[in-house]
C-alpha positions in Angstrom: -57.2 -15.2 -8.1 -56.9 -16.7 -4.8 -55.1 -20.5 -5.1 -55.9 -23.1 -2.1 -54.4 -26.2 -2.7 -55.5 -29.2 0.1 -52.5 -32.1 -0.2 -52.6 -35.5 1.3 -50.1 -37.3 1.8 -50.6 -41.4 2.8 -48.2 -43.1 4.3 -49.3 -46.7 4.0 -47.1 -49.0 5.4 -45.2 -48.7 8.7 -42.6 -51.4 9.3 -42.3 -52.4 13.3 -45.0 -50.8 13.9 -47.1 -52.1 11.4 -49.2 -49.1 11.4 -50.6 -46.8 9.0 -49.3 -43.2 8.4 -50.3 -39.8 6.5 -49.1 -36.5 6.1 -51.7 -34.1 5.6 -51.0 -30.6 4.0 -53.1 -28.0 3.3 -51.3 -24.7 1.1 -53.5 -21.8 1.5 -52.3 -18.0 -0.6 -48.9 -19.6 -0.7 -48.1 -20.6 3.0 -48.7 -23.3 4.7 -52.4 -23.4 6.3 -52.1 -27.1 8.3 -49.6 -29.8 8.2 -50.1 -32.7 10.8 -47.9 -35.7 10.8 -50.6 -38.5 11.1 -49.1 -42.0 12.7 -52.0 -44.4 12.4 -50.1 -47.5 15.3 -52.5 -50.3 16.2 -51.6 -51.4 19.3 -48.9 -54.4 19.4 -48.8 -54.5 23.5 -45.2 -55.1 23.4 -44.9 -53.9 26.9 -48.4 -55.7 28.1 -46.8 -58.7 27.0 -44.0 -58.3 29.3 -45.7 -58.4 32.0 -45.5 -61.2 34.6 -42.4 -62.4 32.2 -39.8 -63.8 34.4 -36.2 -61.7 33.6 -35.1 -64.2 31.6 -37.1 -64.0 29.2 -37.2 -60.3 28.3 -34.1 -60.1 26.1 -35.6 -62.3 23.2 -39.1 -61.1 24.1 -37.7 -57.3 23.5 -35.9 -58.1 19.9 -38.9 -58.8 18.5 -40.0 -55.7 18.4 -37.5 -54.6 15.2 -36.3 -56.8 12.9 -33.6 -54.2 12.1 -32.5 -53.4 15.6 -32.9 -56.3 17.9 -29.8 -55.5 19.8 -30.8 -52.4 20.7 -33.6 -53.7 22.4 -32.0 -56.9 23.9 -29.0 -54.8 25.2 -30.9 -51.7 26.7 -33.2 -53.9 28.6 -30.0 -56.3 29.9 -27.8 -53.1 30.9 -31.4 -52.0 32.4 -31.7 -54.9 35.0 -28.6 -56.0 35.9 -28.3 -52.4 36.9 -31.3 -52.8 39.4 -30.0 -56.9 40.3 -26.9 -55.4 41.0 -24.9 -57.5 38.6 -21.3 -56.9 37.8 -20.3 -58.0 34.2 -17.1 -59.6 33.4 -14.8 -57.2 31.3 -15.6 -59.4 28.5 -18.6 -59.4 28.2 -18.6 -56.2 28.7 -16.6 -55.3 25.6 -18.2 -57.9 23.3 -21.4 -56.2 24.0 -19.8 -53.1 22.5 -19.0 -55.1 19.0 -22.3 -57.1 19.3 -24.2 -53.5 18.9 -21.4 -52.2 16.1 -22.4 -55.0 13.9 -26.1 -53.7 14.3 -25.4 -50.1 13.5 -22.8 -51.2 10.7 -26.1 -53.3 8.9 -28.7 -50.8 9.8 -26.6 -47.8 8.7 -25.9 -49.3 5.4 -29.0 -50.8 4.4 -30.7 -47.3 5.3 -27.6 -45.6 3.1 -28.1 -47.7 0.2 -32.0 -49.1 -0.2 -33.4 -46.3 1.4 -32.0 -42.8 1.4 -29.6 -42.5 -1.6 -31.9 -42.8 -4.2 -33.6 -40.2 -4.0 -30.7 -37.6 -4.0 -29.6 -39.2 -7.3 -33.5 -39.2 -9.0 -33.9 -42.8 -8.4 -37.2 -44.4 -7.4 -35.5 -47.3 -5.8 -32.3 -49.2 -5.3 -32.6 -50.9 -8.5 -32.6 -47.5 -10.3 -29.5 -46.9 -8.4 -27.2 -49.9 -9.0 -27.9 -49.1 -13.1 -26.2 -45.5 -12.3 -23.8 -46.7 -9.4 -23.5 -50.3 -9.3 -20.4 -50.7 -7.9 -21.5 -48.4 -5.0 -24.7 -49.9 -4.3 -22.2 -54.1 -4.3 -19.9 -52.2 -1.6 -23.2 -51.3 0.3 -24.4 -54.8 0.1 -21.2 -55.9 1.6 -20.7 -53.7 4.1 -24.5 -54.6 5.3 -23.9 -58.7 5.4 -20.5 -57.8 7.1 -22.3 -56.1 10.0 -25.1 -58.9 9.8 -22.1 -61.6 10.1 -21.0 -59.9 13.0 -24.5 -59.8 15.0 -24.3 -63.5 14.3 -21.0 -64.0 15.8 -22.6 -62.9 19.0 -26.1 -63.7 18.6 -26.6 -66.9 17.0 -28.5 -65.2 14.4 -28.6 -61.9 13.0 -32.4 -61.0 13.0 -34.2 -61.5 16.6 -30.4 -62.6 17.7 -30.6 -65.0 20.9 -27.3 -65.0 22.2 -27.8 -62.2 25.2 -28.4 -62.9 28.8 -29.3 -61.1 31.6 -25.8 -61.5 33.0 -23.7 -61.9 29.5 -23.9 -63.7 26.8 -25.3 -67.2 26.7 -21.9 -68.5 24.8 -18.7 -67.3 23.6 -17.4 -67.4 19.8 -14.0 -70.1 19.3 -10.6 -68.0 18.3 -11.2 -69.3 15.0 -14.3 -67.6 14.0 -12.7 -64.3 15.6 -9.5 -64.2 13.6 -11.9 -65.0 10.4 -14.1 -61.7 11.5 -11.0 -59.9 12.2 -9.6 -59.9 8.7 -12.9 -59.6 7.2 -13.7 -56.2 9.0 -10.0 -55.0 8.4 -10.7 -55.7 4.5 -13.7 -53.2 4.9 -12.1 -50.3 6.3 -10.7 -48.9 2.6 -14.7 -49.9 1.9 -16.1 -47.8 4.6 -13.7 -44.8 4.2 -14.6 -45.2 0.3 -18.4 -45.0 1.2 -17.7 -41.8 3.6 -15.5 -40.2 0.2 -18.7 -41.0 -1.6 -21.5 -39.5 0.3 -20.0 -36.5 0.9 -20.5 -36.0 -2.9 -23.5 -36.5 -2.9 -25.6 -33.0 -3.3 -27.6 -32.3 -0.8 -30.3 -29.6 -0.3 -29.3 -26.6 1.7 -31.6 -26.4 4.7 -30.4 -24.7 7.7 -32.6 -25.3 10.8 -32.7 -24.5 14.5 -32.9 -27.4 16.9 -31.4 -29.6 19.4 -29.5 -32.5 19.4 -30.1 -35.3 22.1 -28.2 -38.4 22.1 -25.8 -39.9 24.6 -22.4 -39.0 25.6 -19.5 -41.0 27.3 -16.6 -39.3 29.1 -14.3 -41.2 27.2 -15.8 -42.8 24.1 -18.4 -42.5 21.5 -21.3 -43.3 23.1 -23.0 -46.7 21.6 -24.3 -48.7 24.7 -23.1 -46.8 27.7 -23.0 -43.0 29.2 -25.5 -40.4 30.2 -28.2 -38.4 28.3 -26.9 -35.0 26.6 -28.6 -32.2 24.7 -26.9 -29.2 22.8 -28.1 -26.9 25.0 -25.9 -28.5 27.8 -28.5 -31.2 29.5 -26.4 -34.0 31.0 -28.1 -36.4 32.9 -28.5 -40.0 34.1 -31.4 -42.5 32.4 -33.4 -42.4 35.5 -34.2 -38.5 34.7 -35.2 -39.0 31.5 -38.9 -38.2 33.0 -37.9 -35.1 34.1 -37.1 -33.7 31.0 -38.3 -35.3 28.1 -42.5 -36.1 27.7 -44.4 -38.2 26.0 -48.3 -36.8 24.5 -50.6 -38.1 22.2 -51.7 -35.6 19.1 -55.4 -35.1 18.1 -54.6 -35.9 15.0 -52.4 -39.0 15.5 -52.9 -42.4 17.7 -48.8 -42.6 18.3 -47.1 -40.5 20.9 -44.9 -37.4 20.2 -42.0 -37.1 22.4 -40.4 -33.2 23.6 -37.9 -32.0 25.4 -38.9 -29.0 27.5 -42.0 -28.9 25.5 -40.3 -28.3 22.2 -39.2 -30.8 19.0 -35.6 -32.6 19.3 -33.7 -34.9 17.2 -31.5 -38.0 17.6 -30.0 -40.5 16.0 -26.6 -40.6 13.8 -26.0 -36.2 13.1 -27.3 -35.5 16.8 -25.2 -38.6 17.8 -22.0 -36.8 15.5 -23.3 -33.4 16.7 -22.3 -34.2 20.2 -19.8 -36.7 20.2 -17.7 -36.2 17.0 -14.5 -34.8 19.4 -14.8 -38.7 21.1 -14.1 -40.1 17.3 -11.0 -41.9 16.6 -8.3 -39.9 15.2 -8.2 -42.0 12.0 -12.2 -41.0 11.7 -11.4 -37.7 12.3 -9.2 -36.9 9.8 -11.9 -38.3 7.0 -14.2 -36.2 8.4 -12.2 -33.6 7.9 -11.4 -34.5 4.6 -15.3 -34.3 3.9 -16.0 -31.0 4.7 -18.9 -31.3 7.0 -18.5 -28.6 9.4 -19.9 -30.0 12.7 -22.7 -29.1 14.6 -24.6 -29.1 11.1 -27.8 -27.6 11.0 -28.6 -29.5 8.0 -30.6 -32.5 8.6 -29.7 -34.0 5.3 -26.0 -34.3 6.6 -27.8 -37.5 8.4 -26.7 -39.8 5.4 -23.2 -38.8 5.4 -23.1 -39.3 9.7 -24.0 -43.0 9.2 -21.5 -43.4 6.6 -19.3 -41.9 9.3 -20.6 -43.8 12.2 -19.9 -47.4 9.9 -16.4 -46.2 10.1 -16.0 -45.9 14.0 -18.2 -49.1 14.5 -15.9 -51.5 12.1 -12.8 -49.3 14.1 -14.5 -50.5 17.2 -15.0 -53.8 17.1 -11.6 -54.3 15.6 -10.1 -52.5 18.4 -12.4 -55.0 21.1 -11.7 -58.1 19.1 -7.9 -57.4 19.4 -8.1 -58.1 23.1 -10.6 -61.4 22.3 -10.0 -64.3 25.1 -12.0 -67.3 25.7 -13.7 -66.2 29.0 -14.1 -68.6 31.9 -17.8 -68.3 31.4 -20.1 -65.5 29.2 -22.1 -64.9 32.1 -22.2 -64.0 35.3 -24.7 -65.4 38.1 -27.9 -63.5 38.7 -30.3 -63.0 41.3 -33.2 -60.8 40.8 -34.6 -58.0 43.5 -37.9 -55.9 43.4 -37.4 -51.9 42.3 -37.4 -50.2 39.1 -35.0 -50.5 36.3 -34.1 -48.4 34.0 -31.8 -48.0 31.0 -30.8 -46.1 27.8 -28.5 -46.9 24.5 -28.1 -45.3 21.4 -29.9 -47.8 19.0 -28.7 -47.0 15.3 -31.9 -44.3 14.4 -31.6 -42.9 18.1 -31.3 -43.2 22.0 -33.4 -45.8 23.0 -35.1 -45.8 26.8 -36.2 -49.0 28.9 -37.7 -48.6 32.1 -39.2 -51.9 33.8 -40.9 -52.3 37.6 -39.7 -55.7 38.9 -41.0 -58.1 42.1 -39.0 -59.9 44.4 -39.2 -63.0 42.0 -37.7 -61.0 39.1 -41.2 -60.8 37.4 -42.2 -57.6 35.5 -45.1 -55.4 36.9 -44.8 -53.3 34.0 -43.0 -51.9 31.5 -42.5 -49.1 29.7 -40.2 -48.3 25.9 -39.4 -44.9 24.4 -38.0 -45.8 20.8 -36.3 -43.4 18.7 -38.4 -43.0 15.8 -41.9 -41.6 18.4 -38.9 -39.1 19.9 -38.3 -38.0 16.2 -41.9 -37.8 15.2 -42.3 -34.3 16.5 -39.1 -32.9 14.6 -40.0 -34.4 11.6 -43.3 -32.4 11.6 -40.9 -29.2 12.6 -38.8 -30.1 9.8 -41.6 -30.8 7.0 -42.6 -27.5 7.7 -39.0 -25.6 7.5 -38.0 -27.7 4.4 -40.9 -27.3 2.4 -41.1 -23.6 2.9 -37.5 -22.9 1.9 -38.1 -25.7 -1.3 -41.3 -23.8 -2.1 -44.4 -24.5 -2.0 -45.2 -22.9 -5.3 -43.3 -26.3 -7.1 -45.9 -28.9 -9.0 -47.8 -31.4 -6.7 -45.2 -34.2 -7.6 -42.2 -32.1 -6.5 -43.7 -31.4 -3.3 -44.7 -35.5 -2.6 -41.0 -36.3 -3.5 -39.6 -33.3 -1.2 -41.2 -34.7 1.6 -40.5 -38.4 0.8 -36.9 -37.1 1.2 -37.4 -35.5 4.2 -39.2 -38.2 6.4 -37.1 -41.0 4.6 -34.0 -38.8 5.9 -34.9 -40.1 9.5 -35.1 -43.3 8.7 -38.2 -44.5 10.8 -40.0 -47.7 11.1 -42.4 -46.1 8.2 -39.2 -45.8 5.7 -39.4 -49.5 4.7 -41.6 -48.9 2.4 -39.7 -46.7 -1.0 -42.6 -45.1 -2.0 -45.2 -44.7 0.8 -46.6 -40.9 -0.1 -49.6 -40.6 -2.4 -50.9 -37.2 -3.0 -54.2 -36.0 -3.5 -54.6 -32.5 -4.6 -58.0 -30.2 -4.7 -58.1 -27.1 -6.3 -60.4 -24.2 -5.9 
């Protein structure tokens, strides 16, 4: 007897975008007949609302786009324009930039380790589950997170929709005193962070090799957070302003958000394309753990993403120890600015991906209009790719339930905007 199973999957609540989401799959004599990634994104006009803003506002306008990663947003679009206004930021503020955007990948990485992805390589349905079988693990995760909230603070006055950037620096600097107390604090978390690193390399993770490429940004002589060019496995290097040239942006029939590809195929970013590229520009100290872990590098494996955050914590909490050595008062936290018409554009590895601005000013530093590629739309097509691969090497001959959780796992893996919610997937299975 011939078996067609039809499998939908919902995907009810998308944080950012505040959108609606399903996965539709449809198993027909035991492959895979249709499977369409479906991103239901009422428009938020983020970018309409930009325009006619005066420069100064963008920054704070930007954060509020994620409540997760401001920065990311408030530092692209800065590095963006005072790249067209000609600005030249003090040293300073140069490097405090740098451990403004660790402290975001240090929070974002953790709470995504700990409240969203672990539990369901250890058969929990949430967090909760998971602090009854790992408590202490799921405290030090906790930790680490308000550590790397504490130090988006520092900088930003506030640690969700921070409102310390300026086009031009910072708006203020933080007093010796609350440096030296951040300073110890983030030395007493590197045995925590290495620790975490020990620990998710434990975990047991599916084995699912795939083909594809890694995108993320590379700097000559760092690991690239908020600074370099755009780089792809196969050996793309090139400035933000190309990004057109190689990467597009389509709308589905089946889905109101955009897909992004890379010379018209799937690519990922984020933290293992981030590692994939960059791990030879980690410190040796980082090095060494990763060693220790046993992740050979480039992995294939997309569920080696967990363990690259715990990895990239590490480096961040190594970073902004390194910057903060060097702390001074500055003379001021900002540099004066004056605007000019022309087209800005700018790129930085937010913590789920490389983030791209691109903004058309006027002589008064007014935007015409705008224009924001996030990471999770330049992941949606890979996920779709990789829902595809994973479920045919897990099986598609598994009960209804083991499928919905499979691919939980896998889009979860990602984290997108979408992942906020623990358990978004609800199937609904007809059988003939």
């Amino acid at each position: 007897m011939t078996e067609r199973r039809s499998v939908a999957i919902h995907v009810p609540v998308l944080a950012r975008v505040e959108g609606e989401g399903a996965l539709d799959l449809r198993i027909e004599n035991g492959d895979i007949a249709e499977l369409r990634l479906r991103i239901f994104e009422p428009p938020r006009f983020f970018e309409k609302f930009l325009e006619g803003r005066h420069y100064t506002e963008i920054p704070d306008m930007v954060a509020r786009i994620c409540g997760i990663c401001p920065v990311a947003y408030q530092v692209t679009a800065a590095q963006s324009l005072e790249k067209l206004f000609g600005v030249e930021l003090d040293p300073w503020a140069q490097a405090m930039r740098r451990v403004f955007y660790c402290g975001e990948w240090i929070q974002s990485h953790s709470l995504h380790i700990h409240l969203l992805a672990a539990p369901d390589f250890f058969g929990c349905g949430n967090a909760i589950e998971l602090a009854r079988i790992a408590p202490d693990e799921v405290r030090r995760g906790l930790r680490i997170q308000a550590l790397g909230n504490e130090l988006m603070d520092l900088f930003g006055a506030r640690s969700v929709h921070p409102v310390g950037v300026r086009i031009g620096g910072f708006h203020g600097a933080p007093s010796l005193a609350r440096i030296r107390d951040m300073q110890d604090k983030l030395r007493a978390a590197l045995p925590e962070a290495e620790a975490l690193i020990r620990w998710a390399a434990r975990i047991q993770m599916p084995q699912d090799d795939q083909a594809f490429v890694s995108v993320a940004m590379r700097s000559p002589n760092a690991y690239a957070i908020e600074t370099g060019d755009i780089a792809a496995s196969d050996g793309l290097l090139i400035g933000a302003d190309a990004f057109d040239g190689h990467f597009a942006e389509r709308h589905e029939p089946h889905s109101t958000a955009l897909f992004s590809h890379y010379r018209g195929q799937p690519y990922l970013v984020g933290p293992l394309a981030r590692l994939n590229l960059n791990h030879d520009r980690l410190p040796e100290r980082v090095k060494r753990l990763l060693d220790e872990s046993g992740l050979a590098l480039p992995s294939r494996n997309l569920f080696h993403s967990l363990l690259a955050r715990a990895v990239e914590i590490l480096l961040a909490l190594h970073e902004a120890l390194r910057l903060l050595d060097d702390y001074r008062m500055p003379d001021s936290p900002w540099v004066p600015v004056t605007p000019r018409a022309g087209v800005a554009v700018g790129c930085t590895e937010a913590p789920r991906g490389l983030l791209w601005h691109r903004y058309e000013m006027d002589e008064d530093g007014r935007v015409i209009n705008a224009r924001i590629v996030p990471p999770t739309s330049q992941n949606q097509a890979r996920i779709e790719e990789d829902l595809r691969l994973s479920l045919l090497n897990f099986g598609l001959a598994h009960p209804d339930d083991a499928l919905r959780l499979h691919c939980e796992k896998v889009i979860r893996n990602y984290d997108p905007c979408i992942s906020c919610a623990t358990h978004f997937l609800r199937l609904n299975v007809v059988r003939a």
